[in-house]
C-alpha positions as CSV (number, residue, x, y, z in Angstrom):
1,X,0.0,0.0,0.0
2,X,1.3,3.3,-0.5
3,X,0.8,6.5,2.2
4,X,-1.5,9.6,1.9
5,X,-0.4,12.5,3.8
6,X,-3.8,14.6,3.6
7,X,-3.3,18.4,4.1
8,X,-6.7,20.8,4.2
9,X,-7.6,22.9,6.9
10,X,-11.4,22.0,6.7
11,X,-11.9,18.8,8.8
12,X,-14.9,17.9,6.4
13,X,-12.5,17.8,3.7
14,X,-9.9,15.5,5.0
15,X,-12.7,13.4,6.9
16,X,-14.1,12.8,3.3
17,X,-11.6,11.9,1.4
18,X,-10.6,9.6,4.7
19,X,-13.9,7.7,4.2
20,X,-13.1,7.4,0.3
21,X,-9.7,6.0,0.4
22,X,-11.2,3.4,3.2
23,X,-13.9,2.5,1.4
24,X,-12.6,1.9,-2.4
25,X,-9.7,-0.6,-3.3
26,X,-7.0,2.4,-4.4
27,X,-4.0,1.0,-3.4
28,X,-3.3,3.5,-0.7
29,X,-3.5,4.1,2.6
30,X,-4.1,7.8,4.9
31,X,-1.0,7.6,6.6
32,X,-1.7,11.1,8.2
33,X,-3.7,14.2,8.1
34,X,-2.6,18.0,8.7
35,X,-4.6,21.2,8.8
36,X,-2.2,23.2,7.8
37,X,0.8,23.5,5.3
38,X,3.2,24.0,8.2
39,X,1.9,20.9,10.1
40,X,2.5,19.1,6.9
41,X,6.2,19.6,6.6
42,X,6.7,18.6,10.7
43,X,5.3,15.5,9.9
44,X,6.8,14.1,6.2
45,X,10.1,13.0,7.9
46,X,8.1,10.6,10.2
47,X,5.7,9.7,7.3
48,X,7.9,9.8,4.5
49,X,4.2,9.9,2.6
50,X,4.2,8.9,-1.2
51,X,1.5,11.1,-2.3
52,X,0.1,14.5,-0.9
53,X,-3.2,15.4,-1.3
54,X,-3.6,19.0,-0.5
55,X,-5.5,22.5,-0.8
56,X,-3.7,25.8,-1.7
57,X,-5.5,28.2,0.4
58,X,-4.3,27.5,4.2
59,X,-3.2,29.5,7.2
60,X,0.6,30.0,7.6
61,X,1.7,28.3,4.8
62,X,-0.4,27.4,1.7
63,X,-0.2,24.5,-0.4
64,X,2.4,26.1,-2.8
65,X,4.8,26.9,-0.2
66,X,4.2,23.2,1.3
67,X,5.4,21.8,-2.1
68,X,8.5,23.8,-2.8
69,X,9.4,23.0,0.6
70,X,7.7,19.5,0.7
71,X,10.2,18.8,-2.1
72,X,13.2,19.6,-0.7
73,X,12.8,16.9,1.9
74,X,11.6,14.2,-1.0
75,X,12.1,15.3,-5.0
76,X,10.3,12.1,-5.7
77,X,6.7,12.9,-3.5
78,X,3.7,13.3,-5.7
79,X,1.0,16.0,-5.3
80,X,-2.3,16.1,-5.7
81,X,-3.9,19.5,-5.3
82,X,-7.4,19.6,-4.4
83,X,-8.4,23.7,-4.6
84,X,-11.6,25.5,-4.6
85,X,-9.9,28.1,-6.5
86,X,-10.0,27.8,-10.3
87,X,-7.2,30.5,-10.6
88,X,-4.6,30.8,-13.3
89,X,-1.8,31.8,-11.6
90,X,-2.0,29.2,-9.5
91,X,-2.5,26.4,-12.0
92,X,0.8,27.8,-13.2
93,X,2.3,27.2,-10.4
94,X,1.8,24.0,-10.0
95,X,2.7,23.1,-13.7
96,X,5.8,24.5,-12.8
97,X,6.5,22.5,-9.4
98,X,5.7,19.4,-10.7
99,X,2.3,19.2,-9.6
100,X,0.4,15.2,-10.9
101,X,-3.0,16.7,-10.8
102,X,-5.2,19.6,-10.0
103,X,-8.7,19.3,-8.9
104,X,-11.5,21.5,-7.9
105,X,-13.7,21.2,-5.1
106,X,-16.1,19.8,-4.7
107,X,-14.8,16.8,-6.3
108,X,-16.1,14.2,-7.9
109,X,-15.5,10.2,-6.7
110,X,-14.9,9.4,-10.0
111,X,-12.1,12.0,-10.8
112,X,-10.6,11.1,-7.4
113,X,-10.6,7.7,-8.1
114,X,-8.8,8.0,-11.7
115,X,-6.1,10.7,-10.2
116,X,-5.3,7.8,-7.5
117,X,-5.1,5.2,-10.3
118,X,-3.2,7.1,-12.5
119,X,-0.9,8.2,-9.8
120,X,-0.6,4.9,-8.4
121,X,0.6,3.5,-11.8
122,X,3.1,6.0,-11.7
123,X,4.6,4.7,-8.7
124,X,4.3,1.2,-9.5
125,X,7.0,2.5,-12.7
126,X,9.3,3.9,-10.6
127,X,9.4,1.1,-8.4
128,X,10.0,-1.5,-11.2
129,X,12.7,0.9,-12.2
130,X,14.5,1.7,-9.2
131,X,14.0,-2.6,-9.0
132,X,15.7,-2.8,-11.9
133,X,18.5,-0.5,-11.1
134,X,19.2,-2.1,-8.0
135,X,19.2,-5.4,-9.9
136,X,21.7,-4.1,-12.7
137,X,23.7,-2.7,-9.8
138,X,24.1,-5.5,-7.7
139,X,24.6,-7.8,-10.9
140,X,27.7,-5.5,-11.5
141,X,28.8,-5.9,-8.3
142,X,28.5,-9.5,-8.5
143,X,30.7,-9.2,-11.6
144,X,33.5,-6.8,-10.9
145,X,35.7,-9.5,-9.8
146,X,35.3,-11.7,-13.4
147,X,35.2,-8.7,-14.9
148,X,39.0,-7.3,-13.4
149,X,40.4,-10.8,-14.0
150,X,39.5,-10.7,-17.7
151,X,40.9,-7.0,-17.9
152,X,44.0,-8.4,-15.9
153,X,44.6,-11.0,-18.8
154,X,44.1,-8.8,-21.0
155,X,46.3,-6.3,-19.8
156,X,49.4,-8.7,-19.4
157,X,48.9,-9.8,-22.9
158,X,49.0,-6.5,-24.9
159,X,45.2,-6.7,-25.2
160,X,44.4,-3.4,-24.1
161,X,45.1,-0.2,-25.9
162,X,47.1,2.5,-24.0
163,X,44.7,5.1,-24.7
164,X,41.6,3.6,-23.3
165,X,43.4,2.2,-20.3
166,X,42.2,4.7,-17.8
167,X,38.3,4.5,-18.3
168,X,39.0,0.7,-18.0
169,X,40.6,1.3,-14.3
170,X,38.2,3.9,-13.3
171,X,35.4,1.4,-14.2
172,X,36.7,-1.5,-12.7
173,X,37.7,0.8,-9.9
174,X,41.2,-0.4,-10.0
175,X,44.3,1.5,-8.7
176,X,47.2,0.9,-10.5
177,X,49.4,4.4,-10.0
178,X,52.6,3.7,-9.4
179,X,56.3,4.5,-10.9
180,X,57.5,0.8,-11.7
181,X,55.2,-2.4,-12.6
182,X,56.2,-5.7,-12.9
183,X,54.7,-8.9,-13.1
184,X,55.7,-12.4,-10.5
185,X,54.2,-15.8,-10.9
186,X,53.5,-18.2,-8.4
187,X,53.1,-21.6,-9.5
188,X,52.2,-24.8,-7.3
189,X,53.1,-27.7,-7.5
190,X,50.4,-30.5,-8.5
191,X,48.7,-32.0,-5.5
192,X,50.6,-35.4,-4.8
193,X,47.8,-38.2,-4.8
194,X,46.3,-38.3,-1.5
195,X,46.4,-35.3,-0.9
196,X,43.3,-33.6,-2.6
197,X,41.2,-33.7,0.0
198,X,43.4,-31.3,2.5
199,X,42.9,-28.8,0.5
200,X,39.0,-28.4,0.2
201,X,38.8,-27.7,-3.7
202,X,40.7,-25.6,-6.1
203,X,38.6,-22.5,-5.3
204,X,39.8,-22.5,-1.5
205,X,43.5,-23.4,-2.6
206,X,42.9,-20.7,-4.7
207,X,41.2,-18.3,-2.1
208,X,44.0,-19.2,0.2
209,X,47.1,-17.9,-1.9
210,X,45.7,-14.7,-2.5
211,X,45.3,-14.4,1.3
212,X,48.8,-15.5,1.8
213,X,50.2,-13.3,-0.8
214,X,48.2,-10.1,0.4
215,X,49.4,-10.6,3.5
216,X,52.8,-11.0,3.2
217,X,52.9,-7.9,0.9
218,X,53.3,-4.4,2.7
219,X,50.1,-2.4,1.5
220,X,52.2,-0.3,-0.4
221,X,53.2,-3.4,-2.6
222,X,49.6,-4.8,-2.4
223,X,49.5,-7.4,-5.6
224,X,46.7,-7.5,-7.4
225,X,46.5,-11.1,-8.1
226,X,44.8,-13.2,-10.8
227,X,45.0,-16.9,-11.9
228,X,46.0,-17.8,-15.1
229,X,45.7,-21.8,-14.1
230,X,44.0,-23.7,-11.2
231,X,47.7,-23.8,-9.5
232,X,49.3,-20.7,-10.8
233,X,49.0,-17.1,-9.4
234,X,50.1,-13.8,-11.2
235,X,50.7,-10.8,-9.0
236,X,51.0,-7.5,-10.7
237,X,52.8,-5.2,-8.6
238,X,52.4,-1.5,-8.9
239,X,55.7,-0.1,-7.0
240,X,55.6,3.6,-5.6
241,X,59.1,4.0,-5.6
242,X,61.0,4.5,-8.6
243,X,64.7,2.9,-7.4
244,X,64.8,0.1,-9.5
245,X,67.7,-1.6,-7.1
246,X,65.6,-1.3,-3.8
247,X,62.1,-2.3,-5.5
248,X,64.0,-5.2,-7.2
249,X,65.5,-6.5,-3.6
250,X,62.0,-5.9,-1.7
251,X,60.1,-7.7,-4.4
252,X,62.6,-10.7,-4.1
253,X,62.3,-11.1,-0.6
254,X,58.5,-10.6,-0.3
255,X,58.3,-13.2,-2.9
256,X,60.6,-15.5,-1.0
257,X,58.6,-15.2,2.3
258,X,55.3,-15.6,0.3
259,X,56.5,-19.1,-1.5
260,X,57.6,-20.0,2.3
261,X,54.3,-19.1,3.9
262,X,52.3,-21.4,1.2
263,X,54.8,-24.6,2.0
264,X,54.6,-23.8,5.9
265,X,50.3,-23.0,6.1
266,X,49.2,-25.2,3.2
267,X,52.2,-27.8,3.4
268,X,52.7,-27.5,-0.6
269,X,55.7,-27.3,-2.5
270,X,55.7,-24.0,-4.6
271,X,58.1,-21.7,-6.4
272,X,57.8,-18.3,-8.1
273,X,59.6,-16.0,-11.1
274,X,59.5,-12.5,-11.0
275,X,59.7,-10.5,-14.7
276,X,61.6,-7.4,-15.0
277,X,60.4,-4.0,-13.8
278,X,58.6,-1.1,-16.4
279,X,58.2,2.4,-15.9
280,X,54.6,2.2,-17.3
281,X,51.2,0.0,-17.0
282,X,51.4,-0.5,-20.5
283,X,54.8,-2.3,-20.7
284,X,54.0,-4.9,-18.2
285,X,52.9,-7.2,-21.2
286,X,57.1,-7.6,-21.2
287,X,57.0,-8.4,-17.6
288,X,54.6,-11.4,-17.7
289,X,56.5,-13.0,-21.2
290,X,59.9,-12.9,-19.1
291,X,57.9,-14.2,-15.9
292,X,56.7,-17.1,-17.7
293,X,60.2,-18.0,-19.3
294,X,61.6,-17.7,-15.6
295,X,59.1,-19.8,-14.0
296,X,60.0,-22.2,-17.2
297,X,63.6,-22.1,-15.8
298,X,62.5,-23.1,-12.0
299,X,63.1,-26.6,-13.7
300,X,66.8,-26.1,-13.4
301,X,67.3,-23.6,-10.0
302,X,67.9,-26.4,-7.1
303,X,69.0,-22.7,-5.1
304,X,66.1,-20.8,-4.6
305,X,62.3,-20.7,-4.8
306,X,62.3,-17.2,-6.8
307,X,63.9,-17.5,-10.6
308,X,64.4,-13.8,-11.7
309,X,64.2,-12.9,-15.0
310,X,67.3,-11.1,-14.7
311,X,69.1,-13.8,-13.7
312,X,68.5,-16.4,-17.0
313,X,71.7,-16.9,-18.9
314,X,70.2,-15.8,-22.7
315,X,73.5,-17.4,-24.7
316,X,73.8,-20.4,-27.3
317,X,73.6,-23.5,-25.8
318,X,76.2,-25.8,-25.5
319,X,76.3,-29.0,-28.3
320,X,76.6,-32.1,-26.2
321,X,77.2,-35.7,-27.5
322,X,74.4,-38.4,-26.5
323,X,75.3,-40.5,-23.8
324,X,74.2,-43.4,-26.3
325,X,76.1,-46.0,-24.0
326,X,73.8,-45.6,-21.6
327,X,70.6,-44.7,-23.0
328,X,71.4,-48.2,-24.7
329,X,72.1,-49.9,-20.8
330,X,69.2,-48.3,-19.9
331,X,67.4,-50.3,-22.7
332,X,68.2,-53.3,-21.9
333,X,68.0,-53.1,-18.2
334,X,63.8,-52.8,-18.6
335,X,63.7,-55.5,-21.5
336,X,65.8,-57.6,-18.6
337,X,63.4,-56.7,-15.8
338,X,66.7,-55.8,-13.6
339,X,64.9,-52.8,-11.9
340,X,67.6,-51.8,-9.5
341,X,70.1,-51.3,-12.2
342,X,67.8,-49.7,-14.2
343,X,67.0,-47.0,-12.1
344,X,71.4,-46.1,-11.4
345,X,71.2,-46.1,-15.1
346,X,68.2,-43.3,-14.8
347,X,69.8,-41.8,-12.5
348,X,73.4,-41.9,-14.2
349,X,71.6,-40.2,-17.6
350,X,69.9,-37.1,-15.8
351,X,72.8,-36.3,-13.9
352,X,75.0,-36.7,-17.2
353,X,72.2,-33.6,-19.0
354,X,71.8,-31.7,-15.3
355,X,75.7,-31.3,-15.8
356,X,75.6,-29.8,-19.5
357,X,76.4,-26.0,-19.0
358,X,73.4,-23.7,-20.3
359,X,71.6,-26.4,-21.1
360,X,67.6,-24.9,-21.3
361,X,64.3,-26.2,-20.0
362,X,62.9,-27.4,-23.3
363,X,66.0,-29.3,-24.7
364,X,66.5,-30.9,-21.3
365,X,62.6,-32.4,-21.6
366,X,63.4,-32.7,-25.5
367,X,66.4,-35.5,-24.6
368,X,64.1,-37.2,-21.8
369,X,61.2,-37.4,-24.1
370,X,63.2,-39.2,-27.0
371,X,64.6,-41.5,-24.0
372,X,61.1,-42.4,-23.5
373,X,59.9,-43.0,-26.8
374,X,62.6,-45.5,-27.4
375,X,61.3,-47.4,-23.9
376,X,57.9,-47.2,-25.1
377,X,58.9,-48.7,-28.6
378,X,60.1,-51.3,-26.6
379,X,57.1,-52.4,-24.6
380,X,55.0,-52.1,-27.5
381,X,57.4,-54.5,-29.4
382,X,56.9,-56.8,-26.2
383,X,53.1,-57.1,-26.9
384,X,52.5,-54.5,-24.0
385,X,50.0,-51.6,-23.9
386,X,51.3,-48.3,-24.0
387,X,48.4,-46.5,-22.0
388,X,49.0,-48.6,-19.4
389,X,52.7,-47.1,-18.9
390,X,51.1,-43.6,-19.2
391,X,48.4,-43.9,-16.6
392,X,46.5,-41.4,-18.6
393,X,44.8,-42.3,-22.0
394,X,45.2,-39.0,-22.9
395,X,48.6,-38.5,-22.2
396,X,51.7,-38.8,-24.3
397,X,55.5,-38.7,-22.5
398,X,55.7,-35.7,-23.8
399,X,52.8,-34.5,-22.3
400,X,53.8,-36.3,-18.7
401,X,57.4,-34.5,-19.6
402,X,55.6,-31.3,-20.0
403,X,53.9,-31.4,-16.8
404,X,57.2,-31.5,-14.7
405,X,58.0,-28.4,-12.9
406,X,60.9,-29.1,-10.9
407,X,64.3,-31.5,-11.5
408,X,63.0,-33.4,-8.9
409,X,60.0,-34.1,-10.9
410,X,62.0,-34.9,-14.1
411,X,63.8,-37.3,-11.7
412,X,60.5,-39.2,-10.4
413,X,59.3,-38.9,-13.7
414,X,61.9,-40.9,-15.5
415,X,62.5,-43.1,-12.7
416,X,58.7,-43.8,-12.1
417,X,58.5,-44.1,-16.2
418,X,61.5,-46.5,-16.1
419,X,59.4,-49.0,-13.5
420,X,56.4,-48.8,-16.0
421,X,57.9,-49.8,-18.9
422,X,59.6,-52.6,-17.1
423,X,56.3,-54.0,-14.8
424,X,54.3,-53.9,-18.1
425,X,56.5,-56.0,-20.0
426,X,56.5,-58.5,-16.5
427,X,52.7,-58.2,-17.1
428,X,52.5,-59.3,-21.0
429,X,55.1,-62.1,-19.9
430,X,52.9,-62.6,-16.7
431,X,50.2,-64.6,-18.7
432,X,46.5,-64.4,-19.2
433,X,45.3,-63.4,-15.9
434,X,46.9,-59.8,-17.0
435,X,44.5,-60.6,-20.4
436,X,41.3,-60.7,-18.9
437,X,41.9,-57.2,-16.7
438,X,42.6,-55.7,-20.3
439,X,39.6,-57.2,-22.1
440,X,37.4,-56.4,-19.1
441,X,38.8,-52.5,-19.4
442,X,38.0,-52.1,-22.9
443,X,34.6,-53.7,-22.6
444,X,33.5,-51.0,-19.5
445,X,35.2,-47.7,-21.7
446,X,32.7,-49.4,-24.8
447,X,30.1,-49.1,-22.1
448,X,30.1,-46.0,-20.5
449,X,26.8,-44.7,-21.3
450,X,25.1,-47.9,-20.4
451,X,23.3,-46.7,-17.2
452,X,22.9,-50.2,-15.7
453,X,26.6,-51.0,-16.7
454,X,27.7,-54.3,-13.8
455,X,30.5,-56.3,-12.9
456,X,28.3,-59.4,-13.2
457,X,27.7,-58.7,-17.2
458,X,31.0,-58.0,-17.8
459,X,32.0,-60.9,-16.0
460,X,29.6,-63.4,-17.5
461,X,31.0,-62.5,-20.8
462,X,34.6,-62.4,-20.1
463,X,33.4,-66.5,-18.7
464,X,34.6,-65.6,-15.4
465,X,32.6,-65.9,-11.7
466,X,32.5,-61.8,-10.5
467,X,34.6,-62.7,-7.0
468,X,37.4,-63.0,-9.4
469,X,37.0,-60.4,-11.5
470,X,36.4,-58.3,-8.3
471,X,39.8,-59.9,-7.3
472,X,42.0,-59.2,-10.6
473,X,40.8,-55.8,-10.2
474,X,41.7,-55.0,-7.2
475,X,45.7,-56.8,-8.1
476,X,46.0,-55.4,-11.3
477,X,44.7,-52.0,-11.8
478,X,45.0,-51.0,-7.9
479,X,41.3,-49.8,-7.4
480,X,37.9,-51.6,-7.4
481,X,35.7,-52.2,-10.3
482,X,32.9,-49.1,-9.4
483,X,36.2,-46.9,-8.1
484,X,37.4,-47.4,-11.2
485,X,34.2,-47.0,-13.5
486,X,33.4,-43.4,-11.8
487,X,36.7,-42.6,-12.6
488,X,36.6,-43.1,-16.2
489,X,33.1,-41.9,-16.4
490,X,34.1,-38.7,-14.7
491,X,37.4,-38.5,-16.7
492,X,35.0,-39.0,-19.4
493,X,32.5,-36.0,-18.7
494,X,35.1,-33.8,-18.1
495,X,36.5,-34.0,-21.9
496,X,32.8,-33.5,-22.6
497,X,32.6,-30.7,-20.8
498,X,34.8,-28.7,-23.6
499,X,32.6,-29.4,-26.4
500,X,30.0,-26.7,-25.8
501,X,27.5,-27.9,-28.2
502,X,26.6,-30.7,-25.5
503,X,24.1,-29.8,-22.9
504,X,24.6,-31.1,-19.4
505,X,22.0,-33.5,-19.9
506,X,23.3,-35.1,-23.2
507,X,26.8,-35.6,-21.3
508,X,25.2,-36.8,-18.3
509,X,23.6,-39.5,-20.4
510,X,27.1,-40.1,-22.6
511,X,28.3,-41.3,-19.3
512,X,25.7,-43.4,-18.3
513,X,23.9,-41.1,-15.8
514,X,20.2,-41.0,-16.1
515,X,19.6,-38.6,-14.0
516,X,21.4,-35.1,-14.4
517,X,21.3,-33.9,-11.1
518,X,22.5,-36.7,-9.6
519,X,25.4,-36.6,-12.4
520,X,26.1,-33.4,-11.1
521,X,26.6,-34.0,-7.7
522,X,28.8,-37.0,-8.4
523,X,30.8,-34.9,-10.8
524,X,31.4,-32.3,-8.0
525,X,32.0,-35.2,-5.6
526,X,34.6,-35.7,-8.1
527,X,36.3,-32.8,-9.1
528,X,34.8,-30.3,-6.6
529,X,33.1,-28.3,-9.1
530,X,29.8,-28.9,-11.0
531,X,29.7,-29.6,-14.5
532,X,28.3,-25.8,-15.3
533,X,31.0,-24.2,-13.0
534,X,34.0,-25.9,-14.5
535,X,32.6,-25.0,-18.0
536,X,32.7,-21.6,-17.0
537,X,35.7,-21.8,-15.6
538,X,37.4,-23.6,-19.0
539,X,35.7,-20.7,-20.8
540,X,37.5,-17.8,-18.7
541,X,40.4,-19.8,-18.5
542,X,40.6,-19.9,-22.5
543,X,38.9,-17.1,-23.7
């Protein structure tokens, strides 16, 4: 309902129109009554009345005077003037202030009644529109902070012309002055198996290293941090002081403490790389490409957590002979099955390329990677499977290569690698119970989208009672037979996922889910995301 402040200073008056708005469904209520223009304006701050009904003619302050001033405390009120004067001057008046409606006494019900409805539709407008604007307001809110990251990747990209950069900031409400900018990455390393559940989802292991880096950060250094992966942070610092030599030392040591706080509150490894420093927000486009080929050296810097840009020997490399002896020991040691040897020899080969000088990232994963091929050649040649050395269907060596961030990771790799090739060849030679697992896995990924997909079928048709099947299982693949169909439904879905012609629903059936909310929460049992969140996250992730 919305309030009537009545104003006439003939009780009759204000006792009749009263009765009217009692009596007839208008929408409104008499919130108040005054019998005189100044009693009026003491009570419209309690009131706060949307409409005033009033005369003109009234002691100490008429119904003109009421409005100017009535107006003051509320533009938005709405008047009604009910006179008993048909004077010009007056009527111009209220033209000029605004006025809804002007009425002579004595007035008629109906003319009342359509004045009420007309100014009752009014407010209803401005209420649907001050609706909306609060919407569109709090849906920018909302936004802001999807809206910054995209301008952040943007920025560090070269995405964003120089001369429109300002209305960008002051619409995003970003503060970015400062006299030097550079650009630091912090990078995680990949949860360890086991381990996923500590940290409670990528958006609180997310939300986590932006706390730690904001606090570690004095406030005049405050990063503004941004992912640009699930695991990796950029911070671009805005730097008040111009001495490149002190700025340079702070930022090192706040990065230092930073990469230590994450390994001591969240007990995971990390490192960072820190680009070099530009006297202008433009420029820091140069900052993040020399940040990512730091980070890309962490591989080889055993000394410290922070790889400076600054700090990257940029000369030739150094040609280097193949250590074909042992690459060729290393061979034969898998087609042997001697594992302990095998793994000196692995060791013996990465500390013979750790000790080439300037030796880079890439053609230290380049020699490892033909290493692996030629192991992988060999299994395959042995009848064995090649996915099963990879663990990951989708994943090639060079893709498990790639992955590595550290040399201690290129060291378990190629040592875990090693053991792979050599326990599937065991396997092939191991006989037919190995078989069966196989056949069994390739008739459950044919199946995935069968809904009532069992161990008993698959069973019956590999001839074999499900207690055994249940039993290989468990031996050979490490993981039970539903562990292990979730898994490869989920994998599945996930893949999916990045097709977005597919609805939900159609993936949820793909994967043998009949039901797409309960496909959803398994999926975010799975992954700790739903299947529409990580979509959106794959979509601002690769734009």
């Amino acid at each position: 309902m919305y309030k009537l402040l009545v104003v006439d200073d003939e009780p009759i008056i204000r006792e009749g129109i009263r009765r009217f708005i009692a009596g007839h469904p208008t929408g409104f209520t008499v919130a108040g009554e005054a019998a005189s223009g100044k009693e009026a304006l003491e009570l419209l701050p309690e009131l706060l009345p949307d409409v005033i009904i009033t005369d003109i003619c009234m002691p100490m302050l008429n119904g003109i005077e009421l409005i100017e001033q009535a107006q003051t405390v509320n533009p938005d009120v709405k008047v009604i003037i009910v006179s008993g004067y048909d004077d010009f001057e007056y009527a111009q008046k209220a033209v000029r202030l605004g006025v809804f409606d002007y009425l002579l006494k004595p007035v008629a019900a109906a003319k009342l009644m359509e004045a009420l409805g007309r100014v009752k539709e009014e407010l209803e407008q401005r209420g649907n529109l001050l609706r909306d604007l609060d919407e569109l307001k709090r849906r920018v809110r909302e936004s802001l902070p999807v809206l910054r990251d995209r301008f952040f990747h943007d920025l560090i990209v070269g995405k964003v012309a120089a001369d429109g950069l300002e209305q960008r900031l002051a619409y995003l409400d970003l503060k970015l002055a400062g006299r030097l900018y550079a650009i630091a990455l912090l990078k995680v390393k990949t949860l360890p198996a086991g381990r996923e559940g500590s940290i409670a989802g990528e958006g609180l292991l997310q939300c986590s290293l932006v706390q730690i880096a904001e606090s570690v950060f004095p406030v005049a250094f405050k990063p503004h941090c941004f992912f640009l992966s699930g695991d990796k942070l950029a911070l671009l610092l805005a730097m008040p002081d111009g001495d490149r030599q002190r700025a340079f030392i702070a930022l090192n040591q706040n990065l230092q403490r930073t990469v230590i706080a994450v390994q001591r509150h969240l007990a995971l490894d990390a490192y960072a790389a820190l680009g070099g420093l530009y006297d202008s927000l433009p420029q820091i486009q140069h900052s993040y490409a020399e940040a990512k080929e730091a980070l890309r050296f962490s591989l080889l810097n055993e000394k410290s957590n922070v790889t400076n840009f600054e700090d990257i020997h940029t000369g030739s490399e150094t040609q280097c002979a193949r250590p074909v002896e042992l690459e060729r020991q290393l061979l034969s040691q898998v087609k042997l099955g001697e594992r302990q040897a095998a793994q000196q020899t692995a060791a013996m080969l990465l500390g013979y390329y750790r000790g080439l000088p300037d030796i880079k990232p890439a053609r230290f994963k380049q020699m490892l990677f033909e290493i692996a091929v030629l192991m992988l050649r060999m299994v395959e040649e042995a009848g064995g499977i090649i996915k099963n050395v990879t663990r990951d269907e989708a994943a090639t060596p060079y893709d498990l290569i790639h992955r590595c961030e550290t040399f201690q990771d290129l060291q378990q790799f190629l040592t875990g690698f090693t053991l792979s090739c050599l326990a599937e060849i065991e396997k092939v030679r191991a006989g037919k119970g190995y078989t069966l697992v196989e056949k069994a896995k390739e008739m459950i990924d044919a199946a995935l989208s069968d809904n009532e997909l069992a161990m008993d079928q698959i069973a019956a048709r590999l001839f074999i009672s499900p207690n055994y099947l249940r039993s290989l299982f468990k031996q050979q693949v490490g993981e039970s037979f539903v562990e292990y169909v979730t898994r490869m439904r989920m994998e599945r879905a996930r893949a999916l996922l990045d097709d977005a012609t597919l609805k939900i629903y159609d993936i949820a059936a793909l994967v043998g889910y009949v039901d797409q909310h309960y496909f959803s929460i398994c999926f975010k049992k799975y992954f700790g995301l739903t299947p529409t969140d990580y979509r959106e996250l794959q979509r601002l992730r690769n734009p």
